[in-house]
N, CA, C and O atoms as a GROMACS GRO file, in nm:
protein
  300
    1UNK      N    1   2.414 -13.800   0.672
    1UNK     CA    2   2.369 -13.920   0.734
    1UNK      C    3   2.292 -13.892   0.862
    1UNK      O    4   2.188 -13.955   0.883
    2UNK      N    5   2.334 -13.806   0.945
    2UNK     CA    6   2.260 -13.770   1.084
    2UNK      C    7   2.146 -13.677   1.030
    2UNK      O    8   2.060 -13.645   1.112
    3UNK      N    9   2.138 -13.639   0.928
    3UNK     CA   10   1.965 -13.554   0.896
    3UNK      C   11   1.893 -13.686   0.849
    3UNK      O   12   1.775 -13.703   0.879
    4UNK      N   13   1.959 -13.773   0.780
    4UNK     CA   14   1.838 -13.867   0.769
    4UNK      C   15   1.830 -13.959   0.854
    4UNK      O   16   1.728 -14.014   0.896
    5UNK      N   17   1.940 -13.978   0.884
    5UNK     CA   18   1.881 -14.058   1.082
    5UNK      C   19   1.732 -14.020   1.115
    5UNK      O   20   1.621 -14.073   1.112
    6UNK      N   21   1.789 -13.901   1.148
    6UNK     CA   22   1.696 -13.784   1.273
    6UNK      C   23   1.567 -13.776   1.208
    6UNK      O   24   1.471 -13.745   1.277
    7UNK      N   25   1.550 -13.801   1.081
    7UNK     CA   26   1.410 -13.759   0.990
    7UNK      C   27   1.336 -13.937   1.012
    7UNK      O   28   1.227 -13.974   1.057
    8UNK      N   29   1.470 -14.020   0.950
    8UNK     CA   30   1.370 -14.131   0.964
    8UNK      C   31   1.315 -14.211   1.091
    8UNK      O   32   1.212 -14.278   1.092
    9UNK      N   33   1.416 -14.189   1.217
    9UNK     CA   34   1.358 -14.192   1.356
    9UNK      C   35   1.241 -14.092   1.450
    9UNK      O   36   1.177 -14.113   1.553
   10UNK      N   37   1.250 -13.991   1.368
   10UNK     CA   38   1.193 -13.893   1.500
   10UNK      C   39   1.026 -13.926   1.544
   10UNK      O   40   0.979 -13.900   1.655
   11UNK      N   41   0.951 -13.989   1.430
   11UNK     CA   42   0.825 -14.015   1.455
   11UNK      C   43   0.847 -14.125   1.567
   11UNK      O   44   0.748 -14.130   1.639
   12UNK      N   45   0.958 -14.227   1.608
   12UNK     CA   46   0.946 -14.270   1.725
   12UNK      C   47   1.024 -14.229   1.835
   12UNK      O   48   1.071 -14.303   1.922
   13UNK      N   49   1.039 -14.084   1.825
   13UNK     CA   50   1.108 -14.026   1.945
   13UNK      C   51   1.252 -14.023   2.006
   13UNK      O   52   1.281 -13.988   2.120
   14UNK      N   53   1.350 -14.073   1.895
   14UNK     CA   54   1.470 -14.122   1.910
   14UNK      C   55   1.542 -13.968   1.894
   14UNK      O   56   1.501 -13.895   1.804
   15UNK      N   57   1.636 -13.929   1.972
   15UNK     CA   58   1.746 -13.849   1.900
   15UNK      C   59   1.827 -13.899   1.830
   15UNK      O   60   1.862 -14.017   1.829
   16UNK      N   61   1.872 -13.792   1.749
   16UNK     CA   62   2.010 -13.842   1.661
   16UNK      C   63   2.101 -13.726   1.676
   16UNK      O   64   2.072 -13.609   1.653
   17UNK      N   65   2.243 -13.784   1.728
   17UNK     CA   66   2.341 -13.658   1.766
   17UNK      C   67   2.450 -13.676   1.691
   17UNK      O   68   2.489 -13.792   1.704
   18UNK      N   69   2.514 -13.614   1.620
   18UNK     CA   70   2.661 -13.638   1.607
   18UNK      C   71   2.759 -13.513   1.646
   18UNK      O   72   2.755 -13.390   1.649
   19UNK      N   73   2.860 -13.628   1.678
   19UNK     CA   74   2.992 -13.562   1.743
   19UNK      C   75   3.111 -13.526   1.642
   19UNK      O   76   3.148 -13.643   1.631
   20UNK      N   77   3.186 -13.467   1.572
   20UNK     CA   78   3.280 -13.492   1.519
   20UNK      C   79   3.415 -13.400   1.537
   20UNK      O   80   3.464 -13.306   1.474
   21UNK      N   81   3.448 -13.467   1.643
   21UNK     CA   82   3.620 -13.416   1.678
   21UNK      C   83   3.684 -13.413   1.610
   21UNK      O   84   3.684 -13.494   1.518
   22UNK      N   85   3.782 -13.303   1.626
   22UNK     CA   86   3.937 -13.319   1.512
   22UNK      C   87   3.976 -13.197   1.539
   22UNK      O   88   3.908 -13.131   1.618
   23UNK      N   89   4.064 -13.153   1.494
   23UNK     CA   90   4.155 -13.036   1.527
   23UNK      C   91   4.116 -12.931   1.529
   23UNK      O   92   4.067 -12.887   1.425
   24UNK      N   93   4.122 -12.831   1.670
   24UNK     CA   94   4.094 -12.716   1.660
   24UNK      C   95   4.190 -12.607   1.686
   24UNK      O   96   4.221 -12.595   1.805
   25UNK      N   97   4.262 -12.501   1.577
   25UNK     CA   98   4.366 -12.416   1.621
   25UNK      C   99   4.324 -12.284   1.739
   25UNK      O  100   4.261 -12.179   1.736
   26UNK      N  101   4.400 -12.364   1.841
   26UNK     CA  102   4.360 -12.255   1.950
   26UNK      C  103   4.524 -12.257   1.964
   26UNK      O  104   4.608 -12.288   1.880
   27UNK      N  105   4.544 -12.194   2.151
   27UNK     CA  106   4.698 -12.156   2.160
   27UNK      C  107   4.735 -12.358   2.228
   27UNK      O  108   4.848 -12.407   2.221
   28UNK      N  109   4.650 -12.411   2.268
   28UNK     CA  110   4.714 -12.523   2.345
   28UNK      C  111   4.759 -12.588   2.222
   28UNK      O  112   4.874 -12.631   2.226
   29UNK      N  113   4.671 -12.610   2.082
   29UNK     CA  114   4.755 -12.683   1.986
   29UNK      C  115   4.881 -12.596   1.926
   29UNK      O  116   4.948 -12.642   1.833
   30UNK      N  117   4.900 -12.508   1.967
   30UNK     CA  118   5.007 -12.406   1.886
   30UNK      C  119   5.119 -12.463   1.963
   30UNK      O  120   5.220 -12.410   1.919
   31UNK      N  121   5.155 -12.561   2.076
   31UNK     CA  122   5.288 -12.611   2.125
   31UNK      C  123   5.333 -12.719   2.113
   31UNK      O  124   5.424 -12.776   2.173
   32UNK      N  125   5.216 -12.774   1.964
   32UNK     CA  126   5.249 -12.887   1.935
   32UNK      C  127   5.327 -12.877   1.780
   32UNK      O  128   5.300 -12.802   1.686
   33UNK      N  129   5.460 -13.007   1.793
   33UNK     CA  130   5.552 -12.987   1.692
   33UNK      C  131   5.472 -12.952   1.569
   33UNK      O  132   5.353 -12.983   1.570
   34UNK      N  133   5.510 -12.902   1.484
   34UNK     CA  134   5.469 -12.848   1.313
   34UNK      C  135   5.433 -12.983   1.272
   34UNK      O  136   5.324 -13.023   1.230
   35UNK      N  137   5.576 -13.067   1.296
   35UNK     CA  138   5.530 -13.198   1.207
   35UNK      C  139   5.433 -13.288   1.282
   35UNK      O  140   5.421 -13.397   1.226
   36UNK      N  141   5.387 -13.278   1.352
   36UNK     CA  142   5.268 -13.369   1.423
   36UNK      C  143   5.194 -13.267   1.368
   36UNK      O  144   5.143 -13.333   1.278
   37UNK      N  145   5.141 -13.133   1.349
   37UNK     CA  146   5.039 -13.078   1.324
   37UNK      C  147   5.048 -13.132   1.180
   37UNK      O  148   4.943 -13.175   1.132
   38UNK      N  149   5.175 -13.136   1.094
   38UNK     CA  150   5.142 -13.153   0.958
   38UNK      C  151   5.054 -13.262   0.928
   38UNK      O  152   4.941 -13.257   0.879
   39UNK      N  153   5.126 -13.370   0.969
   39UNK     CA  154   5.062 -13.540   1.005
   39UNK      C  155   4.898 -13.513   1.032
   39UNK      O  156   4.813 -13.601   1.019
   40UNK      N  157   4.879 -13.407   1.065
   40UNK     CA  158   4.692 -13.456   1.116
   40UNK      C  159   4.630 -13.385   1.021
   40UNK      O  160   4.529 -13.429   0.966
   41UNK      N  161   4.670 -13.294   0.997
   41UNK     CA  162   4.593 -13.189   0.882
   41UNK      C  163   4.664 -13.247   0.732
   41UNK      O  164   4.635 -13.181   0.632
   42UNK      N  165   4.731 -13.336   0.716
   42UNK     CA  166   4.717 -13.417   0.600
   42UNK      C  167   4.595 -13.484   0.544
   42UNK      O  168   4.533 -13.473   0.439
   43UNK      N  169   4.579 -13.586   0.695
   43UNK     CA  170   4.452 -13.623   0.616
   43UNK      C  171   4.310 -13.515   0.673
   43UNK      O  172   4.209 -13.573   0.711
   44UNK      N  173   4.312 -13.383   0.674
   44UNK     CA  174   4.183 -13.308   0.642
   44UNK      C  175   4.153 -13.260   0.525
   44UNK      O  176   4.227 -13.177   0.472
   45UNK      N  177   4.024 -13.308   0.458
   45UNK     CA  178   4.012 -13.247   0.389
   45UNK      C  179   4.076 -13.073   0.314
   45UNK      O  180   4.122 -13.052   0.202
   46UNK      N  181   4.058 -12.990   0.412
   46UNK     CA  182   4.055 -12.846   0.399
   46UNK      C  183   4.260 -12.839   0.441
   46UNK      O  184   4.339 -12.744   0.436
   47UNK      N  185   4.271 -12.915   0.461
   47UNK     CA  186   4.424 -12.906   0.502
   47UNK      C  187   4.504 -12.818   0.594
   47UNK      O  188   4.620 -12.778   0.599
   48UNK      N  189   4.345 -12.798   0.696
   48UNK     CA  190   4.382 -12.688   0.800
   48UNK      C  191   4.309 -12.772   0.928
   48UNK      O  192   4.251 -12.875   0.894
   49UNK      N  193   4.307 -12.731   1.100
   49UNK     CA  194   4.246 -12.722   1.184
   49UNK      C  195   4.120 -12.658   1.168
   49UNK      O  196   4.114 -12.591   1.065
   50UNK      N  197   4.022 -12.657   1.235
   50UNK     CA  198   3.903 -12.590   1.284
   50UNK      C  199   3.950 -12.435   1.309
   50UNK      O  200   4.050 -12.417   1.378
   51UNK      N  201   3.873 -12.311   1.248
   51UNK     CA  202   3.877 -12.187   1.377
   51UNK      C  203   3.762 -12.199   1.462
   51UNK      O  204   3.643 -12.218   1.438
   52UNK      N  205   3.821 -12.186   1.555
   52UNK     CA  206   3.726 -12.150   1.676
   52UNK      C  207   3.666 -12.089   1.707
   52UNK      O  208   3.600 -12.101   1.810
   53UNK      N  209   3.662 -11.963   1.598
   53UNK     CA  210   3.552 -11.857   1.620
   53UNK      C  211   3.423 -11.925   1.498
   53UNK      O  212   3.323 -11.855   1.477
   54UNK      N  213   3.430 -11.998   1.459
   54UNK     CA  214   3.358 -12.028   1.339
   54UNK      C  215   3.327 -12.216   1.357
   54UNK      O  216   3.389 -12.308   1.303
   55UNK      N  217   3.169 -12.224   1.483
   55UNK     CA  218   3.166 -12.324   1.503
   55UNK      C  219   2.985 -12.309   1.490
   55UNK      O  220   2.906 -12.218   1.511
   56UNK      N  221   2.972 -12.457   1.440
   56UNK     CA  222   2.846 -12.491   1.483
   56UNK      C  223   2.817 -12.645   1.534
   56UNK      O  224   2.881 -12.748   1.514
   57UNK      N  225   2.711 -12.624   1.600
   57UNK     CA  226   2.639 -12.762   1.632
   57UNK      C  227   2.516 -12.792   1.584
   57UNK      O  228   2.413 -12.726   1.585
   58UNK      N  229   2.549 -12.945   1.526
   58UNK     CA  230   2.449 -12.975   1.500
   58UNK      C  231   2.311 -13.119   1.572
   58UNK      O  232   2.303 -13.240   1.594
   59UNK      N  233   2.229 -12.986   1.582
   59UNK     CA  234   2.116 -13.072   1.692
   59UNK      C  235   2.020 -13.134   1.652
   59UNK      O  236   1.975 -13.092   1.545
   60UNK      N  237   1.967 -13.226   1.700
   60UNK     CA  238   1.831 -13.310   1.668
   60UNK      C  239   1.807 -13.352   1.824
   60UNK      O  240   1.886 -13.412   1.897
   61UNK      N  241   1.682 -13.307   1.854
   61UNK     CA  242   1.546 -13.284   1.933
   61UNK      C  243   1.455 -13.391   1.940
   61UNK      O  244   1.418 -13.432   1.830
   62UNK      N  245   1.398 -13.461   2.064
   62UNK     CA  246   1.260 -13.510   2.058
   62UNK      C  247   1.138 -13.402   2.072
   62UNK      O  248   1.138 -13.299   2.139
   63UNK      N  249   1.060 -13.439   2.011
   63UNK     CA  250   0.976 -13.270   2.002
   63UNK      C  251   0.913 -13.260   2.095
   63UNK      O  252   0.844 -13.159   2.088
   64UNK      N  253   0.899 -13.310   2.176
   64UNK     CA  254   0.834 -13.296   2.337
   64UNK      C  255   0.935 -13.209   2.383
   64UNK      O  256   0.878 -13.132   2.461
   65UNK      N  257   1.083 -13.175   2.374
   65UNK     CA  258   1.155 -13.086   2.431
   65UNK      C  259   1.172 -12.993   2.359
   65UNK      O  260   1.231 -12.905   2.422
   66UNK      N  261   1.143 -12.954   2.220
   66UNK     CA  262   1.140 -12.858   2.165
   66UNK      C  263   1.089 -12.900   1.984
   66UNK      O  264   1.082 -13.009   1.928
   67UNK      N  265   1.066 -12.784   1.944
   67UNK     CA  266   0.995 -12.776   1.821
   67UNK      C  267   1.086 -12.808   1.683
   67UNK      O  268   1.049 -12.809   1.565
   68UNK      N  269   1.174 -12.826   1.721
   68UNK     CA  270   1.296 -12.853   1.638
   68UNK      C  271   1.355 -12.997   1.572
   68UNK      O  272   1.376 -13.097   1.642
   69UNK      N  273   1.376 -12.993   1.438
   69UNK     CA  274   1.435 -13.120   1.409
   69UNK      C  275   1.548 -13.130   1.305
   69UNK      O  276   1.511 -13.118   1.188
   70UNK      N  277   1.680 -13.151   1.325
   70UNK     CA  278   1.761 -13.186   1.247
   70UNK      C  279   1.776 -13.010   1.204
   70UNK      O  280   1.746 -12.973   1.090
   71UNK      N  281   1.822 -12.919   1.301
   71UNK     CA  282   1.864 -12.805   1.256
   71UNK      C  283   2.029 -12.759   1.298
   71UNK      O  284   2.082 -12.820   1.391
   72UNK      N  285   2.090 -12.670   1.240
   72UNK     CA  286   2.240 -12.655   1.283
   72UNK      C  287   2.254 -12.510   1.400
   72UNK      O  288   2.244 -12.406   1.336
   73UNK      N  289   2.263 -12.499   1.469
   73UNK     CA  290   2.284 -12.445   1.593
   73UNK      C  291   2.427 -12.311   1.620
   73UNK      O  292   2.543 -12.350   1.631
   74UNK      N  293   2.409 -12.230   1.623
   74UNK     CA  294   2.525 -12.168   1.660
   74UNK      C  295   2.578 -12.202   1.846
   74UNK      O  296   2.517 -12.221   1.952
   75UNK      N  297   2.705 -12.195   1.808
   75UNK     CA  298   2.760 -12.195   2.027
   75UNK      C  299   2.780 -12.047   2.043
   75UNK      O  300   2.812 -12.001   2.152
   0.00000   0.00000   0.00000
C-alpha cells in the first residue's frame, strides 16, 4: 500500500512514510513475563518478535531531496 501511495502521489511532491511498530527481541523485552510475550506474538504472523540485527526501512523521498522513490533502506 505505501509503494503505491508513494508512486501515485510523488508527481505532486507528497511523501509517503510508513511506520510499523511491534515487537522487537532485545534484552529490555526479555523481562517481560513469557505469557505477555506469548499474548503478543500470537497475533504475529511469524509467531516471533523482530531481530534486531535484521532491520529495514522503508523510504519514500520528494525528489528535490534525493533521487529516490519508494525504495527499502538498510539502518
Amino acid at each position: 500500500m505505501t509503494r503505491t501511495a508513494a508512486l501515485e502521489f510523488a508527481a505532486s511532491g507528497v511523501r509517503v512514510n510508513a511506520i510499523c511498530p511491534g515487537l522487537v527481541q532485545t534484552p529490555m523485552v526479555s523481562v517481560i513475563p513469557k505469557e505477555v510475550i506469548d499474548d503478543i506474538t500470537a497475533g504475529i504472523p511469524l509467531g516471533r518478535g523482530a531481530d534486531p540485527n535484521c532491520r529495514s526501512l522503508f523510504r519514500v523521498e520528494m525528489e528535490h531531496y534525493r533521487r529516490r522513490s519508494s525504495d527499502e533502506q538498510p539502518l
